[in-house]
N, C-alpha and C positions, 0 to 999 in steps of 0.2 A: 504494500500500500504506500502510494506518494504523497504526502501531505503537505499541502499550501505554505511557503514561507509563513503567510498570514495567520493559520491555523494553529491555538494550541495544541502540540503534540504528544497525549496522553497514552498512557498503559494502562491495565488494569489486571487486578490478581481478585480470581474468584469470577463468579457470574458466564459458568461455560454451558453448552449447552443443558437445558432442563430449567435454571436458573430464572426467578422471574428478579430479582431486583438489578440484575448486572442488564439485562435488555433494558428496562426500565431507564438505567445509567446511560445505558450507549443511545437510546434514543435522544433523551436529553440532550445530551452533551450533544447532537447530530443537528436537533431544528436549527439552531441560528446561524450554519456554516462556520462558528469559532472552533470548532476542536474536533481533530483528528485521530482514531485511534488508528497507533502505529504499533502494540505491540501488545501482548499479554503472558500471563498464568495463571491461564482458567481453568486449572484444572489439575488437582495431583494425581488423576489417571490420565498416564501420556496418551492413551489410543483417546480418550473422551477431549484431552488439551489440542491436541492434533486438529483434529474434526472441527472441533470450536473456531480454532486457528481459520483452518481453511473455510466455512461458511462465513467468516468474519473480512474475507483478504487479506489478514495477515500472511508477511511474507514466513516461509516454514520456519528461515534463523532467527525469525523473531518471538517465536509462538517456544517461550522457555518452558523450561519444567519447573520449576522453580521461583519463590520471589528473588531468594539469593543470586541465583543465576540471572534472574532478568535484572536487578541493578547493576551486576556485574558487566552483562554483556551490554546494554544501554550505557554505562558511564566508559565503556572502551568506542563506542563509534562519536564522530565528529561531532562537537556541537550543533551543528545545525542539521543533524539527522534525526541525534536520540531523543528521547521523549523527554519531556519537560517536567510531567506531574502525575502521580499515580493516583487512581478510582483505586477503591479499595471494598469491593463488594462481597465480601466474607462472610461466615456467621462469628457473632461477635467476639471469641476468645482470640480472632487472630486479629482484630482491628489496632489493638498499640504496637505488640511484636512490629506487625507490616507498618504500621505508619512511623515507628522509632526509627524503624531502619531505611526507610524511605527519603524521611527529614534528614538523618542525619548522611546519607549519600548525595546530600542535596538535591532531592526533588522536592517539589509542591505536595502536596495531598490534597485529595479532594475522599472522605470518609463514609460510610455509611455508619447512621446511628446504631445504637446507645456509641457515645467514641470507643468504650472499653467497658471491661467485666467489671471493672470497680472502682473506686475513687484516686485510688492508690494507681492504678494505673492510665487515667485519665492526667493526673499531677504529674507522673513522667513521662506523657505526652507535650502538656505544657513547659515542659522542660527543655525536650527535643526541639520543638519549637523556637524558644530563645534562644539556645547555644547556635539552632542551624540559620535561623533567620529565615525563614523557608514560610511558605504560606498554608495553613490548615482550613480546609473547607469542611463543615460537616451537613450532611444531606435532610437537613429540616426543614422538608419539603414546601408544607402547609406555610411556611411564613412566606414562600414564592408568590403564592397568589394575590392577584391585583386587588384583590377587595381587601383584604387582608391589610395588605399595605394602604388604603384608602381608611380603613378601619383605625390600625395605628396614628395615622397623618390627624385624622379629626380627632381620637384621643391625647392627641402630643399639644394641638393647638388651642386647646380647649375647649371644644364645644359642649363637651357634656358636662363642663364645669369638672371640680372637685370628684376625685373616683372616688366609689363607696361600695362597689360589689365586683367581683370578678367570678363568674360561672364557666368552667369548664366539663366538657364528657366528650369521651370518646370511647362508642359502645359499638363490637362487634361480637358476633356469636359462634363466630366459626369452631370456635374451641370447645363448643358447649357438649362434644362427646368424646372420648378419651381416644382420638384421631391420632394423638401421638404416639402410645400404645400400638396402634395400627399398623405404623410402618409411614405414616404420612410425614414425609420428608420434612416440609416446611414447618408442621406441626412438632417436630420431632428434637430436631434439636434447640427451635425455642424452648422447651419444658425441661431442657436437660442445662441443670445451674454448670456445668463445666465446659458448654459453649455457648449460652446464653449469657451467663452472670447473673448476678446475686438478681435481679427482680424478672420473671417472667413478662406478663401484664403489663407491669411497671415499667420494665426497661424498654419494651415493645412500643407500646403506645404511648402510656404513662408518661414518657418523659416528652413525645409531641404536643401534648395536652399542657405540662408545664410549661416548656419553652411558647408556644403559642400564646397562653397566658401573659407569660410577662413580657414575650416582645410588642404585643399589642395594647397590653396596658399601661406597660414605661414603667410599669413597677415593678422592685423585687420581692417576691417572699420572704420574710425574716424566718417563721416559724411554723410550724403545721401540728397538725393531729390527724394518724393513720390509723388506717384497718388493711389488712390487707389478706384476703381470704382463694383458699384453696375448694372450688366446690366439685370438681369433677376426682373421685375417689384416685389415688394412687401415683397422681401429680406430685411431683416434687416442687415446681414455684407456682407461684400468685395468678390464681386465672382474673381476680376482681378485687379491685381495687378502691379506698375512696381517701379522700383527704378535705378536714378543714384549714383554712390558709389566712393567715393573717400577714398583711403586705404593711412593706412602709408606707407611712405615713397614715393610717390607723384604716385603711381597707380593707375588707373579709372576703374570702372566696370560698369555693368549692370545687373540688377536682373528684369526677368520676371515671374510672377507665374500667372496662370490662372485654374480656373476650368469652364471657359465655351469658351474652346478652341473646339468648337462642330467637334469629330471625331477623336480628340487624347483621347491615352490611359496613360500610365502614362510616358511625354517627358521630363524624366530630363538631363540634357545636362549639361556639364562643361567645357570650353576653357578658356586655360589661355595661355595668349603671354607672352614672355620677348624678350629682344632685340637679341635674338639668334635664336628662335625658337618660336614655340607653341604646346601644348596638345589639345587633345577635347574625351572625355568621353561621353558616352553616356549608360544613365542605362536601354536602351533596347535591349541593344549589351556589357553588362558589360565584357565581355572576350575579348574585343579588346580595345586598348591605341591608339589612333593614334598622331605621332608625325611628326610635318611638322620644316624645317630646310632652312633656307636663302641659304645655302652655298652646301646642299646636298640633292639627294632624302628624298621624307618621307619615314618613317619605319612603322610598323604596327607592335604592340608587343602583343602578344596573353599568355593569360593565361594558366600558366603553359609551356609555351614555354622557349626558351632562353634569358640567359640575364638580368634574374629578381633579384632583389633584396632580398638577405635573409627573410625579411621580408613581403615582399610579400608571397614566396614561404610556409612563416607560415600559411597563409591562407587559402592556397588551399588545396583543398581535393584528387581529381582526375584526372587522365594525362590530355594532354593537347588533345583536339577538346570533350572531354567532358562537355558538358555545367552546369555550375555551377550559380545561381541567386542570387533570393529575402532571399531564406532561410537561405540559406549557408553565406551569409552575416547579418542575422540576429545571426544564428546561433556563429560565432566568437564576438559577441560583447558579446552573453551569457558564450561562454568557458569563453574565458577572467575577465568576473564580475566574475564566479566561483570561476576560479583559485586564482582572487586575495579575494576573504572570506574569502576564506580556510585557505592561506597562513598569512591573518590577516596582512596584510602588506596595504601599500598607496596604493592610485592610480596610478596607474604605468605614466609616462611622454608621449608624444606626442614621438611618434619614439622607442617604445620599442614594444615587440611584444604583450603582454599584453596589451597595452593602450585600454580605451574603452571612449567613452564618457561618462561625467557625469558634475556634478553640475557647470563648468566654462563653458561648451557648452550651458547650461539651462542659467546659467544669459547673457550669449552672444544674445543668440536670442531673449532672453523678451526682453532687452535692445532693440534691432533691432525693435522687435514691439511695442515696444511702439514710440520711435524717427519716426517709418513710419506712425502713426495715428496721432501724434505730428504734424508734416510736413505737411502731405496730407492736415487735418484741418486747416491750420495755414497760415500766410503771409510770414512766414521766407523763403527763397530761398534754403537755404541748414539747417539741424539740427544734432549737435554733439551729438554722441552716448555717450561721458562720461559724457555731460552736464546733459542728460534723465538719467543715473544712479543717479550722485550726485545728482541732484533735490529728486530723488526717496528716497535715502539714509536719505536726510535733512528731507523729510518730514517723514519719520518713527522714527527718532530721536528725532525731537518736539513731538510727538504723544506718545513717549515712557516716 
């Protein structure tokens, strides 16, 4: 495969044939013409990496067996050959291994969530990060979406006044019969804590639902109160999850995450009130905002309609009653990782049009999961989330 001077030119380790989040990846990464896949290791069966390889155009020398082998052999050809940044679409015990070694060979990252199995290994991804200077992208998705970002934009400016409530859930069912038991792949090794990590449910969705939360309310969680339950018999992690959330500056929420909501498909849901108004989002209908008002009708803002925000309006692809999704939101978090390789500049800030998630959204939600297995197990009534960092911090710093 020949890839555009113009073109970011990406690898990826994981997502070979069978795979739905590595397709997912490579389409992304594909609509805007910014990135190039030149090279993989999809795969620790060579006949299944091969194949992959070849339905992909990968050239055969590029199609490694190996992640080791493919930095090795990517950091021996020319600069202006080898790949720039590596997709990382694994199940999650291999997400920091592959990204430590990534960063610190000097590539980019671009990651699939939870970042890592645990806190501990999240903070020495943040680490690889400083020492290599390298850029960490992490794949939270749902914050791609235009409404989304139109949703943020009117909460940052205030129109709903003063926040006072933040509601999230994110309710599917698919797990509602012991399918991993089964032999169902995908099902199979989420429920297994030694490639999923410490939260099933949690680390799954759980942590969409948080990051969503607080990148659109501009708030952080200081503290919470979990429950975190097991209903399908023989499960080893969390099929259903809840949490109360107290934010700074004295706002309350709620987080639901479920995957044995028997009969939904993927309900993720966002409402936030302030003393003015309220939003409510909903990513099965992501082309519609709706806003409710104390003092006037509600409005209904449609994507690509009137009224949007510059920034929004960066998102969108297609006039308005065109339906835009899953992809297209994926797809802007990959322009944006691009544009900023290229450019070799930071992370771009929350509110510019470039911003993508990366390595502060990853320690936000380890943090989160870990405070909510802290809690749930525990006798304490409420658990602070900077107390589960610093503890985590101290204990890598005696260890070190």
């Amino acid at each position: 495969m020949t890839a555009s001077a113009s073109r970011l030119r990406y690898g990826m380790v994981g997502g070979g044939e069978g795979a739905f989040i590595g397709a997912v990846h490579r389409m992304a990464a594909a609509l805007d013409g910014e990135c190039a896949l030149v090279c993989g290791a999809f795969s620790s069966d060579g006949e299944r990496n091969a194949r992959s390889a070849a339905a992909l155009g990968i050239e055969p020398a590029r199609a490694y067996g190996s992640l080791e082998a493919l930095l090795a052999g990517e950091a021996a050809l020319p600069a202006e050959e080898r790949m720039q940044a590596l997709a990382i679409v694994t199940p999650n015990h291999l997400h920091a291994p592959m990204a430590i070694a990534a960063l610190d060979a000097g590539f980019d990252v671009m990651s699939e969530k939870p970042m890592a199995l645990n806190l501990d290994e999240a903070l020495a991804i943040a680490e690889a990060v400083e020492r290599s200077g390298r850029l960490y992208g992490l794949a939270f998705t749902y914050s791609g979406y235009p409404l989304v970002e139109e949703a943020r934009v009117r909460v940052a400016r205030g129109d709903l006044g003063a926040i006072r409530l933040v509601q999230v859930e994110y309710s599917q069912g698919w797990l509602s019969q012991p399918i991993d038991a089964g032999g169902n792949k995908q099902a199979e090794w989420r429920t297994d804590p030694a490639r999923a990590g410490l939260g099933g449910c949690l680390g799954d969705i759980g942590t969409h639902a948080f990051q969503l939360a607080e990148h659109v309310s501009g708030l952080s969680v200081e503290e919470l109160s979990a429950d975190l339950t097991i209903h399908v018999p023989g499960r080893r992690l969390d099929d259903d999850v809840s949490a109360l959330l107290r934010f700074e500056g004295g706002a309350r929420g709620t987080l639901k995450a479920s995957q044995v909501a028997a009969g939904d498909e993927n309900g993720l849901r966002l409402r936030v009130h302030g003393e003015k108004g309220g939003l409510d989002w909903s990513q099965q209908e992501p082309n519609t905002l709706t806003l409710r008002w104390l003092d006037r009708p509600a409005e209904i803002v449609r994507a690509a309609g009137p009224g949007l925000d510059a920034l929004t309006t960066a998102r969108l692809r297609t006039p308005s009653g065109h339906p835009e999704g899953y992809i297209e939101a994926f797809a802007n978090l990959y322009r944006s990782f691009a544009k900023t390789v290229k450019a070799g500049t930071a992370v771009p800030a929350i509110g510019t049009a470039d911003w993508f998630p990366g390595i502060d959204d990853g320690l936000r939600t380890m943090t989160f999961v870990e405070a909510m297995i802290e809690n749930s197990a525990g006798d304490a009534k409420w658990t602070r989330l900077a107390d589960v960092l610093a503890a985590r911090r101290n204990t890598k710093g005696e260890a070190a």
